[in-house]
N, C-alpha and C positions, 0 to 999 in steps of 0.2 A: 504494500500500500504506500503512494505515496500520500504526503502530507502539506501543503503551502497554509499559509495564515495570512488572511484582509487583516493590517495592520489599522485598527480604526481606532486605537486608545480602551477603553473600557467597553466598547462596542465589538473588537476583533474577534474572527470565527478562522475556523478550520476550512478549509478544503482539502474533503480527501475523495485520490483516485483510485480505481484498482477495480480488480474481476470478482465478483462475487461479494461483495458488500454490502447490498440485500439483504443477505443470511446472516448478515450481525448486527443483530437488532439494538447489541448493548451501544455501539456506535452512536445510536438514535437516543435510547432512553437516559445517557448518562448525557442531555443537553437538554434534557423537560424539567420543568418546572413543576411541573403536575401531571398525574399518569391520565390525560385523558389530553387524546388527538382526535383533529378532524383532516381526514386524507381527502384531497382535492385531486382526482383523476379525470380520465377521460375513457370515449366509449372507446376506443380503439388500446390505451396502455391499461387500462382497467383489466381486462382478460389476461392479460402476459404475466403484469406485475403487480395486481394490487392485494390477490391472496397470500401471495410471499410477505409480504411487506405483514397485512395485518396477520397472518401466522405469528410473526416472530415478535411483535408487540403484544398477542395475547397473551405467550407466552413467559412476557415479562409484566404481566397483570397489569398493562396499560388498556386503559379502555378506548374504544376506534370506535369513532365513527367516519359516515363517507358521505361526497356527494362525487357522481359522475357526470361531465358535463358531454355535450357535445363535440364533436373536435373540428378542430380548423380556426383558420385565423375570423374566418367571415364570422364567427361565436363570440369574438374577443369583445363585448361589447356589455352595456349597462341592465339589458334583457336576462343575459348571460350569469353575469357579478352576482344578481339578486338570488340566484341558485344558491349560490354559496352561502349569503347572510341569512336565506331561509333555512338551511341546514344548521348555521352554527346557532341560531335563535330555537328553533325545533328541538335541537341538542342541548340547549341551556347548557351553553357553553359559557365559561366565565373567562377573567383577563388571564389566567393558568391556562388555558386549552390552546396544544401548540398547532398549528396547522403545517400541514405537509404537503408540499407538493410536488404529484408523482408522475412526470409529464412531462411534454419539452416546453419550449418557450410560451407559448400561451399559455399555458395550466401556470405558469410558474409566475406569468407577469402577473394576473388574475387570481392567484392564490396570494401572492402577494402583497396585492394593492387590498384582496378583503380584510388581509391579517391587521396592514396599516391600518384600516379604516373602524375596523370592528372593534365596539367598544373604546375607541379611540386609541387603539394599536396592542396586537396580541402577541405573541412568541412564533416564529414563522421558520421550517427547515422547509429546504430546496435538494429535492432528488429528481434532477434531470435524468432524462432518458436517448435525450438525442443529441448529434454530437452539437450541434448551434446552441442548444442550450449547453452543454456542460463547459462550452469553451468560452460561452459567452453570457447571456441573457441570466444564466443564474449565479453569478457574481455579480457582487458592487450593488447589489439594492435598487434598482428601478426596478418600479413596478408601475403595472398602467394598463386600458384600454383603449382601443381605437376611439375613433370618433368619424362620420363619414366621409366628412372635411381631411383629417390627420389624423397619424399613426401615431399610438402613444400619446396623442395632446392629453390626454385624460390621467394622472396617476400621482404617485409620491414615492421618495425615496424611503424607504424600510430594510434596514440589512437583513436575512438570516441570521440566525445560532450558528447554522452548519451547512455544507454545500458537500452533499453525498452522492459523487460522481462512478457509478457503477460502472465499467467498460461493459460489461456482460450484455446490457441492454444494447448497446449496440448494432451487436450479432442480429438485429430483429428492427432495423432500420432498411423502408425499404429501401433502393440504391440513391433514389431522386433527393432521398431526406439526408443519406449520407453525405451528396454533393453540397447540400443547401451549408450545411455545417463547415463545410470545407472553404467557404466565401469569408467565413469570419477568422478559421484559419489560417488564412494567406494573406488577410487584415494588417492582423497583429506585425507579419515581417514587414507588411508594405509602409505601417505607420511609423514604426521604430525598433526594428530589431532586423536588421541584413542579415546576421548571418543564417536567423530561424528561416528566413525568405527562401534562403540559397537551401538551407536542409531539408524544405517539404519540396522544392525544385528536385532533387536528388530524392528524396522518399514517395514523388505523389505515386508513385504504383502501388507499392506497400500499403499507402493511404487509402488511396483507392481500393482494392482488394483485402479491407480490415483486419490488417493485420497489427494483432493485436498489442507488440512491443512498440511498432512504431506511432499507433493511435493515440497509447500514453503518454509517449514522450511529446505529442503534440497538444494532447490535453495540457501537460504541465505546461506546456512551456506558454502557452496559450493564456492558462489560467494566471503564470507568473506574472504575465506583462500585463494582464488587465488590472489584478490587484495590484500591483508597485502606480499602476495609473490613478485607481480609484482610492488609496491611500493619498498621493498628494491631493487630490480635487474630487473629494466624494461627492457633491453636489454640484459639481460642472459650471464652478462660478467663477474657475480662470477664465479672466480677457484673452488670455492668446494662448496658447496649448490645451494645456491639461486633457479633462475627461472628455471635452470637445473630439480630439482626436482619434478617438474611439469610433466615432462616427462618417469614419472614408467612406464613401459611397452610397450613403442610407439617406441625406437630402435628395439627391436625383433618386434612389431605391424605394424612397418612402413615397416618390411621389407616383412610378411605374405601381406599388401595391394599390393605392387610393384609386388612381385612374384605370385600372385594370378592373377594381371591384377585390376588397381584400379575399386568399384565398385561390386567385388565377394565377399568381406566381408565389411560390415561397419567397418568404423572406429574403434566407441569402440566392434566389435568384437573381431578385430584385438589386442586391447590394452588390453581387459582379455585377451585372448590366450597369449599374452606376458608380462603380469604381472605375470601369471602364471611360465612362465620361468624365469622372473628376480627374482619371489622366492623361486622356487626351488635352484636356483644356489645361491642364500644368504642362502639358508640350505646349501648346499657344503661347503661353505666358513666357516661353522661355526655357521651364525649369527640368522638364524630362525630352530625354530624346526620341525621333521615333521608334529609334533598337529598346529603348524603357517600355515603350505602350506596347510594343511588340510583345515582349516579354511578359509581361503584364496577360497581355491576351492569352499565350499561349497556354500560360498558368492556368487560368479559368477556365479555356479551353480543356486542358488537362484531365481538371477536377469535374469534366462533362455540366457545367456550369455555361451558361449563356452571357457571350460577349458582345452582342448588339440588342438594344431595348429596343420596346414596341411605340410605334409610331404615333403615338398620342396628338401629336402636336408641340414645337413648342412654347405657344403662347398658355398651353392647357400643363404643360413642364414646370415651365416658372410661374404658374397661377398658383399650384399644387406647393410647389417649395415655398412658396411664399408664407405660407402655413406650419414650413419648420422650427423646432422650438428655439433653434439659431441664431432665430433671426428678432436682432434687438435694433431699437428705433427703427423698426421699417426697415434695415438694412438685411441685406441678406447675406450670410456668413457661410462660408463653405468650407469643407477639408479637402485639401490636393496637396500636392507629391512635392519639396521642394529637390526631390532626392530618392531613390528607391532605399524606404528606410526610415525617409526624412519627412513626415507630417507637420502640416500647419494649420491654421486658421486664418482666411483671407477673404476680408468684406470687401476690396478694391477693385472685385472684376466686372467687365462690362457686360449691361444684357446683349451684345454680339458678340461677343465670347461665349457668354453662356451654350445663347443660340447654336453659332456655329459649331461646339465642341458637341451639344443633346445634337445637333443636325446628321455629323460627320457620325454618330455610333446609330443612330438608329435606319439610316437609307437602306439598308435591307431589308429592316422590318417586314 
């Protein structure tokens, strides 16, 4: 197993990865408060995982309850949320009752933002199942739902106890959801770590083909870089870096989800398709080459991930990001490449830039 820690002061949690961590339930109950959980799943991880889970909490006389939601991102919404606060009110659940969430990234942003919100903030562990969430969405605390407008506009920051990253589950991803994962994997090298960039460059087949030494080392290395980010800027209030930088390719990503109808693209499809934009428009600016965007491409390519977006338009492009959380006084703020490696944040660009960079990746559409 390994082990990383969110350094957050009196807040810090564990993140632990490994095979079969499921089956140790003492993991789970040596971070409750009080032996009574509400398990937050879905129809599709419910069948795989959710009898493991409560097996091993009954057996440590913790009391479970559940709710199972519908799955997909088109669910992630206020309709949805109420599930949850009807099960934990039904449960007579008190501020002790920790909530669990057994799911990828929606079950997780949604389990999350109820934990925040109920009763005015509960006890909340995060056991991702798929690799986007375990590298990504279930560290650092954001939690949220859609809104029809924007992705995420809806939510609050809430850390977890614990972040219990099973590999096993994996194995039971179908291929499309493995790639999705892999968008936020090759994130992490493009924002600030070359040489992680250059090692999934040389491991994507192994990646690809889950195998399972190389999957971990990309969970850690993954989970390292996010947490040393979300420890300096846990609430993404740096001006120029910080937890901002996390976010390469998810203003153009989030606006392909919205305009598609959330749900028609994964997430991390959405997030290649729009890192692709954010680095061709850093070639414009100067700062990558074409052999960069090339590279770039060929990665996502790689990871059987999609390297041109769908034709929306882009006055309907930048209508959409206009709505990203980003964006302060009106201005619109973006993450692009000053460097493979090298992330920034950059309000200075023009809308013909924008234009032409959303123009130049989606003509195939």
């Amino acid at each position: 197993m390994r082990e990383l820690t969110v350094a957050l002061g009196e807040r810090s949690y564990p993140i632990l990865i490994g095979s079969g961590l499921l089956a140790k339930p003492d993991l789970i109950v040596s971070r409750l408060p009080s032996p009574q959980v509400m398990i937050v799943t879905n129809t599709t991880v419910a069948p795989l995982f959710l009898d493991r889970l409560k097996q091993g909490l009954d057996q440590r006389a913790v009391k479970v309850a559940e709710v199972i939601l519908p799955d997909g991102e088109a669910h992630k919404n206020q309709e949805t949320l109420a599930l949850i606060y009807d099960a934990l009110l039904a449960n007579r659940c008190d501020r002790t009752t920790t909530v669990i969430a057994l799911g990828g990234g929606v079950v997780g942003d949604m389990a999350g933002y109820a934990a925040a919100t109920y009763q005015r903030g509960i006890p909340f562990i995060q056991i991702p199942t798929t690799l986007l969430s375990q590298v990504d969405s279930s560290v650092g605390g954001k939690t949220g739902i859609n809104h029809p407008r924007g992705k995420n506009m809806i939510g609050a920051f809430w850390q977890p106890q614990l972040v219990l990253a099973d590999t096993e589950t994996l194995t039971t991803l179908p291929p499309r959801e493995l790639s999705a994962g892999m968008a936020e994997v090759i994130k992490y090298g493009l924002i600030r770590d070359l040489p992680f960039l250059e090692w999934i460059e040389a491991n994507i087949g192994r990646l690809m083909a889950c195998d399972a030494e190389a999957l971990s080392e990309a969970i850690e290395r993954s989970c390292a870089n996010k947490a040393e980010v979300v420890a300096g800027d846990e609430r993404e209030t740096a001006k120029v870096g910080g937890r901002a930088l996390l976010n390469l390719g998810h203003t153009f990503g989030h606006a392909i989800e919205a305009g598609l109808g959330y749900g028609q693209w994964l997430h991390g499809e959405a997030v290649a398709a729009g890192t692709v934009m954010a680095a061709e428009l850093s070639r414009r600016l100067g700062w990558l080459s074409q052999a960069d965007v090339d590279r770039i491409r060929t990665l996502f390519a790689a990871a059987k991930l999609p390297v041109v977006g769908p034709a929306l338009g882009t006055e309907k492009y930048l209508d959409l990001m206009g709505h990203d959380k980003k964006v302060l006084a009106g201005k619109l703020r973006l993450v692009l490449l000053k460097g493979l490696g090298k992330a920034v944040t950059w309000g200075d660009t023009g809308k013909d830039d924008i234009f032409a960079a959303i123009d130049a990746c989606c003509k195939a559409a």
